[in-house]
N, C-alpha and C positions, 0 to 999 in steps of 0.2 A: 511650530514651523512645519512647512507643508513634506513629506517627504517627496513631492517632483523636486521640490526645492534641496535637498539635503544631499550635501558632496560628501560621503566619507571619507577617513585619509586610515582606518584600519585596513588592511587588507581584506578581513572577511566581509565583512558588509558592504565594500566595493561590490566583492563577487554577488555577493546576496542581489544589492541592487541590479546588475548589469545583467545580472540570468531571472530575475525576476521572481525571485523568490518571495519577496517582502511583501504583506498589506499591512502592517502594525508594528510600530515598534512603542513602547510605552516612555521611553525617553532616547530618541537617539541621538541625541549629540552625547549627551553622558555615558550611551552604550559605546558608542567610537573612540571615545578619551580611555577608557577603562580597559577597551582592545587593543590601544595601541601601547599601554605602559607597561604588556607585563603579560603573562600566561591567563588564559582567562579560564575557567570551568562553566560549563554547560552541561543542562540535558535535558531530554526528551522522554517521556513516559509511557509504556507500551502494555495493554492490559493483554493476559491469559486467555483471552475470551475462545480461540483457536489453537491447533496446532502448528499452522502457520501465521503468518503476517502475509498482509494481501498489499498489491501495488497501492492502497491508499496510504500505506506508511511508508512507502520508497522517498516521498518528496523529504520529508524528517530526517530519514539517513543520510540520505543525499546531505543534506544541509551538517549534520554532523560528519560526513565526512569534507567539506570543506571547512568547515570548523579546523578538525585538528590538521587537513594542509596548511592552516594559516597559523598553526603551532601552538592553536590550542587544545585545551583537554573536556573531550567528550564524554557524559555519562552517560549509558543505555539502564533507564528505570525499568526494572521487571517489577510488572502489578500484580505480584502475589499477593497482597494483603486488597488492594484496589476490586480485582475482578472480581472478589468475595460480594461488593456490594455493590456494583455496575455502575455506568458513566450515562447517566439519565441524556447526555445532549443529544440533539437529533434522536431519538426514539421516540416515537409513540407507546413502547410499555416495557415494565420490566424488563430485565434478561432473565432468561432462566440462571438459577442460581445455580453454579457449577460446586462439584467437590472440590476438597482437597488433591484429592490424585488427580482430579480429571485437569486441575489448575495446574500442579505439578507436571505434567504429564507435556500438556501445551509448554508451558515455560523452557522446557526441557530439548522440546522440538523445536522454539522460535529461535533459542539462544546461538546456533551456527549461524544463522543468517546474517549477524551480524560483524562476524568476523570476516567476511566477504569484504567490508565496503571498510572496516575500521581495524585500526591497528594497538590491541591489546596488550599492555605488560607492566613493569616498574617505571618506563621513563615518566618526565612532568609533561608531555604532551601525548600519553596513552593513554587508551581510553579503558574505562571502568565501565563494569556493570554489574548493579545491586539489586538487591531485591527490598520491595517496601514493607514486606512480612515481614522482616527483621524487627519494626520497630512500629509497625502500626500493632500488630498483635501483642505487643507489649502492653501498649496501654491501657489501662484499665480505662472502662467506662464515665466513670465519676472524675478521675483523672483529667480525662478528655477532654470533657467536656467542662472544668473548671481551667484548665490550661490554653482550650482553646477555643473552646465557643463564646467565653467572654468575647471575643475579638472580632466576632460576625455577625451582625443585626439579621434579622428578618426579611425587613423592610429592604435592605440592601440583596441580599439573598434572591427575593423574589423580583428583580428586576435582571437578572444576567438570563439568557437565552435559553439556556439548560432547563431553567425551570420556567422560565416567562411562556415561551412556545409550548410546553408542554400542557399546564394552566391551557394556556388559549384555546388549543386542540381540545380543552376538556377530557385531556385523557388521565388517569391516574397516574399521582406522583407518591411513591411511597417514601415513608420519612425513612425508611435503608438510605433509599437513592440520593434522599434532601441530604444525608451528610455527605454526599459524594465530593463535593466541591471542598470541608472542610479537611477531608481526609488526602484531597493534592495540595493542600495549603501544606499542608504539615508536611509531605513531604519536602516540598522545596526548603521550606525551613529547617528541616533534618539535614537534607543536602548541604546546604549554607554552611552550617556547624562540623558536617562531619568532614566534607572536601573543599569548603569556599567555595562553594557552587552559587554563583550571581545571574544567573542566565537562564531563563528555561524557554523553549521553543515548540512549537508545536501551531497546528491546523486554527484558524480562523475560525471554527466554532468553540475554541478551546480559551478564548480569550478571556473570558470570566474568569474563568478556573484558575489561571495562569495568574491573572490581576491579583489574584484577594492570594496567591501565596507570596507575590511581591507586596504587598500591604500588610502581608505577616511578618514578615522578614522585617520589616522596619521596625512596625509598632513591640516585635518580642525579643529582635536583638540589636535595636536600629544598624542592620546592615542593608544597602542600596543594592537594591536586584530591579532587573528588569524580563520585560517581557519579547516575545518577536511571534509574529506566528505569520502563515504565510498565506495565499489565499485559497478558496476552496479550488480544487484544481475537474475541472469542467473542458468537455473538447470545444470544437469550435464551432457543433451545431447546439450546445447545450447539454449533452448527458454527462452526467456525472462518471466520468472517466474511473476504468478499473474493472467494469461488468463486464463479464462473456457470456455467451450464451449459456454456461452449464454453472454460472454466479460470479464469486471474485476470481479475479485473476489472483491465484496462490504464488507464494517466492518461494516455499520449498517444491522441490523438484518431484516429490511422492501425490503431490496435490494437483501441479500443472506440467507437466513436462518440457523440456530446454525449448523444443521445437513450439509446442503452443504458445510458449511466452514471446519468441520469437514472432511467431506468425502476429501475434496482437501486435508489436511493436511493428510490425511489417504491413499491416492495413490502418496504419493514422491515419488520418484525414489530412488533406494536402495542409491545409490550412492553420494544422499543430504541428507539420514538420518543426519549423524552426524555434519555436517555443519548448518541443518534449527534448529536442539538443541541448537546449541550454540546459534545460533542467535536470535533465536525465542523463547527462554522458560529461565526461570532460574535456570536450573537443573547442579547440581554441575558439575566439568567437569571431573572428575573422572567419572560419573555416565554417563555421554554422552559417554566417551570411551566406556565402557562397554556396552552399546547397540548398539553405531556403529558398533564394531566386531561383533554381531551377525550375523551368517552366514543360508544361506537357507531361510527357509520358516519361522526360528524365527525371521528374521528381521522383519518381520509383527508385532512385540508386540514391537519394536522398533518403527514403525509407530506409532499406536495406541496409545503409551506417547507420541508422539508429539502431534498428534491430540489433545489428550485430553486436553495436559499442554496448546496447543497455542487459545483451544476452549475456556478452562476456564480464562484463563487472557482475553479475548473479552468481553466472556458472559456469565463468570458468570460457576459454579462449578454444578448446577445442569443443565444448557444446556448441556454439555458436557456430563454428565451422560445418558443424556437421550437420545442426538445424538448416542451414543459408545452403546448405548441400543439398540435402533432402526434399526442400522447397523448389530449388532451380531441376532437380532431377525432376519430379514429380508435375511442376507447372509448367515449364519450358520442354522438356521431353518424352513427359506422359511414363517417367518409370515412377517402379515403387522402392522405397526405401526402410530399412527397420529404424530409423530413426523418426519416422512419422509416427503420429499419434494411432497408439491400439486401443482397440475395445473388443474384448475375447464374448464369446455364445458358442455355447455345450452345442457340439456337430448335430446330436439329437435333434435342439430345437430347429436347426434348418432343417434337416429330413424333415420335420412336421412341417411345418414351412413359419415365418415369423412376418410379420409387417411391415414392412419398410419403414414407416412411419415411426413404430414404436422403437425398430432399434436406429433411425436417424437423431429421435428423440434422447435415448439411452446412452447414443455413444456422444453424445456433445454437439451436434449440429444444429439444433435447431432447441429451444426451451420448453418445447411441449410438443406434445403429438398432433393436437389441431394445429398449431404452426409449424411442424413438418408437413401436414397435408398441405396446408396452402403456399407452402416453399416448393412442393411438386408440384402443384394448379400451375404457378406460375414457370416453370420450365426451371426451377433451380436446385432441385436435388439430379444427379446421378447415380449411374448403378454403372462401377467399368468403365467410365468414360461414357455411357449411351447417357441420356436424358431421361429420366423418367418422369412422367407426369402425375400416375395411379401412387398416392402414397399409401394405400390400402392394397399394395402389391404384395403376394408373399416372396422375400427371401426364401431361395430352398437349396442344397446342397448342388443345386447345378449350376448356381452363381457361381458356387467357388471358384479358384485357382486352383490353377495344380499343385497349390502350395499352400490348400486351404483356407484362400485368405477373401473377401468382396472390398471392393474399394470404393467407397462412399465419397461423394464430394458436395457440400453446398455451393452456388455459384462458382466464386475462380480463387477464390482464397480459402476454402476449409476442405480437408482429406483427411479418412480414417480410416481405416482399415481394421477390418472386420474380422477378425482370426477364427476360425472353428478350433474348438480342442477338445 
């Protein structure tokens, strides 16, 4: 059956369809029968590879946290045993292979994030989260691989994306990596056994992955799981949504600050307003149509509620506030605020004097120094409010403020201020 075609009657996969979450479900009529009889368990797998988690895993929580509004119970997988031996999809090579502490270390720094979106404890619709070190490190080698490599061909192996793309590219697959795919089967299946976990969710490149641990689950304890994942989420001229100019857009606050995360949500492209609402906020969807339509220059206050609604579900109602403050003072009135984005340089080096370019570069405006120069060629770096065109200008301590500070702007949506200390 086609999913244009398929009405749900569970509450959750209504939502999923109507915000657009969905490009795969691996059975969904049986997935909607099994939501609607009874508490269901889910979850979503998130590897160590950082010490944050970047907006390409917000669309995931998101979906787990309407998950448990609709009264079921979400897992959040921490890939402590996973990140040991990296997730080959989409890569062209290896990961560097992280330690123990440094995996520790990340794990440790992701795990607030998710208490933001999800609600932790004893009840049957709270959500858990486990680590898959618990019980991938258990298993011995030979184990393993008689428990559960019987259960995976080759031939099947090399036809999922993970590895087929990567073959194509001719790029090297190390056999670490080849057992990547074996090593989230088992998970789900551990899941299965340890909480009735029938559901695992995740990203449109992850579909293989997700497949063969629902083909584990049958063939090792014939229990019925299925899959969902959702699509690659992409803006609306084609880039792969999430990158700022200084890499991903970070969720912990030491990474990106309230106000930069802000400001991203605050320059969508007109064209993903009513799409990043659904997806990203829980604003009725009546209420989303009505901002979509806005036409002109009022789409701007269509932004501005995303911004706000996607700043305050991260961090919190009075971040938000204060970002959407700081922005209106700064763009609309030309003040500055300490709530905008810093970037501190030793008083020293303006005395010698510094490049415009290199600290446009440094503080986040622009991803290189020859694209800061030709961000000035073309009239869209600032010094104070003036224009500046020479990105090979030096910064010197007669920039300052009287409060130490130069105020850098790319075109009409990026400010940093430049702190001497």
């Amino acid at each position: 059956m086609s999913l244009d075609a398929f009405k749900p009657k569970s509450e959750f996969l209504r939502v999923m369809q109507e915000r657009g979450y969905i490009h795969q479900i691996s059975d969904a009529e049986a997935l909607d029968r099994v939501l609607t009889g009874g508490v269901v368990t889910a979850y979503v797998g998130y590897d160590c590879t950082a010490n944050s988690l970047h907006i390409g895993h917000l669309i995931s929580i998101m979906m787990l946290r309407w998950f448990q509004r609709a009264g079921h119970r979400p897992v959040t997988l921490m890939g402590g045993g996973t990140t040991k031996v990296g997730d080959p999809t989409d890569k062209d090579q290896q990961r560097p292979l992280l330690t123990d502490q440094v995996i520790n270390a990340n794990l440790a720094s992701i795990k607030g994030t998710f208490s933001r979106f999800l609600r932790f404890g004893e009840g049957p619709a709270d959500a858990v989260m486990v680590n898959n070190a618990d019980w991938l490190e258990k298993l011995g080698y030979v184990e393993f691989l008689r428990e559960f490599g019987v259960h995976f061909t080759i031939n099947r192996m090399l036809t999922f994306d993970s590895v087929k793309l990567r073959l194509e590219r001719e790029q090297p697959l190390s056999f670490l990596e080849f057992n990547y795919m074996l090593m989230q089967a088992t998970d789900f299946l551990e899941l299965g056994r340890r909480y009735g976990c029938t559901l695992q969710m995740g990203g449109s490149d992850q579909w293989g992955n997700i497949i063969n641990g629902v083909e584990l689950n049958r063939r090792m304890d014939s229990r019925q799981a299925f899959a969902l994942t959702t699509p690659l989420l992409t803006t609306a001229s084609g880039e792969k949504m999430g990158k700022s100019v200084g890499g991903a857009v970070w969720l912990n606050a030491d990474r990106l600050s309230p106000y930069d995360y802000w400001q991203m949500w605050r320059n969508t492209e007109d064209a993903d307003v009513g799409r990043f609402l659904k997806l990203f906020t829980e604003l009725p969807l009546d209420e989303i149509a009505r901002l979509a339509a806005l036409g002109g220059a009022e789409i701007n206050e269509a932004k501005k509620v995303l911004a706000n609604e996607a700043t305050t579900m991260l961090h919190g109602a009075d971040a938000a506030r204060a970002a959407a403050e700081a922005a209106r003072a700064a763009f609309e009135e030309g003040r500055l605020s300490d709530d905008l984005p810093t970037y501190e340089i030793p008083r020293r080096v303006f005395e010698a004097g510094v490049a415009l370019a290199a600290v446009a570069h440094e503080a986040g405006l622009a991803s290189s120094r020859s694209e800061a120069r030709r961000l000035a060629q073309g009239g869209g770096l600032r010094v104070n409010d003036a224009p500046e065109t020479d990105g090979q200008r030096l910064l010197t301590a007669a920039d300052l403020s009287a409060d130490g500070v130069v105020k850098l702007a790319a075109g009409r949506k990026k400010i940093v201020l430049v702190r001497a200390i």
